[in-house]
C-alpha angles and dihedrals in degrees: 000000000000117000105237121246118242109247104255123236121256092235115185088214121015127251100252111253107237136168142170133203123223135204142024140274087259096052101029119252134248139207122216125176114246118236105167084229150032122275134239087254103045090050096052096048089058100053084054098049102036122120111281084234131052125210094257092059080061095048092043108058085036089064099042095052085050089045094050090049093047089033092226122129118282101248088061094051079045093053090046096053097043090046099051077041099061090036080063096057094051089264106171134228093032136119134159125253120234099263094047088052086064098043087052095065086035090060112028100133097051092056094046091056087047090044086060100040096053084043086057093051091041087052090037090055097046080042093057095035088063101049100047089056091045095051089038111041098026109075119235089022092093078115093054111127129191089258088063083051098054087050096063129094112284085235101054082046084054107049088039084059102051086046094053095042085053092050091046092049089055088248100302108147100217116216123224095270092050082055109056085046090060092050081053089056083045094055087041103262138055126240091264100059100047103045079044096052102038111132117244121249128230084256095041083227138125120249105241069216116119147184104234094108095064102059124141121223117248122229132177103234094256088063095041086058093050090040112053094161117118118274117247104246099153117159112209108212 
């Protein structure tokens, strides 16, 4: 039995017929269509595949367990943890005061955990991105799973995750300062806020302590399921 067409749409003007092809002669190439969005489909089947936590359930009860042992109010721990966080990740314009340079060393354990954790959502979200563009714009794919996803070359990984961040973003190519301010949205503030909010030290200066030292590793989520040792996330006092 045929499967029946779907009845096409009387457009005035036509939606332009893109495409793009991924990839390279040594890891194959693909070619996907070009929407300049997600559909109705592929939104919904992320919703429905995300991770269960965000990265700011990780920062928050990161920041609240580090509030309850310094006794200050919760948006300042928060601030704290987004902001040794994002110093991690080579976020510019961003030092430590002289009292979170000592809670960094106080709590280290505690911001390494968080530092994984938030590492394991941000793979799990390229991971499921992929693979929603892959079951959804490549015919005959509508089986593929996230496991397929974690098999394929980092690269391809790669370049379908750039594309897919481009289409759900309704084809805004984001700059490097964009960017940082959407890692910010990822930890739970932006840049402002916390650089805004940040409390005062008994010195009023800034630590020449930073957080370079604690800095995870990032993976694209092929190489985290071939890889399953700990990510290095040392903080040197």
């Amino acid at each position: 039995m045929a499967v029946k067409q779907a009845p096409k749409l009387p457009f005035d003007i036509q939606p332009k017929q893109e495409t793009i092809t991924l990839g390279n002669e040594r890891i194959g190439t693909l070619t996907f269509p070009v929407y300049g969005d997600l559909t109705v489909n592929e939104t919904a089947w992320l919703q429905s595949n995300g991770a269960e936590k965000t990265a700011f359930s990780f920062t928050s009860g990161t920041a609240l367990k580090i509030a309850n042992l310094e006794r200050v109010e919760p948006i300042v721990a928060h601030n704290f943890v987004a902001k040794v966080l994002a110093m991690a990740m080579q976020a510019p314009g961003l030092e430590l005061t002289e009292r979170e340079a000592e809670w960094s060393v106080k709590h280290v354990r505690l911001l390494e955990e968080c530092a994984i954790n938030v590492l394991e959502v941000t793979t799990a979200a390229q991971n499921a991105l992929v693979t929603c563009i892959i079951r959804h714009r490549l015919e005959g794919m509508d089986g593929w799973t996230l496991s397929d996803t974690s098999r394929l070359p980092s690269e391809m990984v790669e370049q379908i995750s750039e594309f897919a961040q481009v289409e759900q973003s309704r084809g805004t190519y984001t700059n490097a300062e964009d960017q940082v301010e959407d890692l910010k949205e990822l930890l739970g503030k932006s840049l402002k806020e916390v650089t805004t909010n940040e409390p005062e030290t008994s010195t009023g200066e800034p630590s020449t302590t930073n957080a370079k030292g604690f800095t995870p590793e990032t993976k694209t989520s092929a190489e985290a399921d071939s890889d399953s040792s700990p990510v290095d996330t040392s903080l040197n006092p």
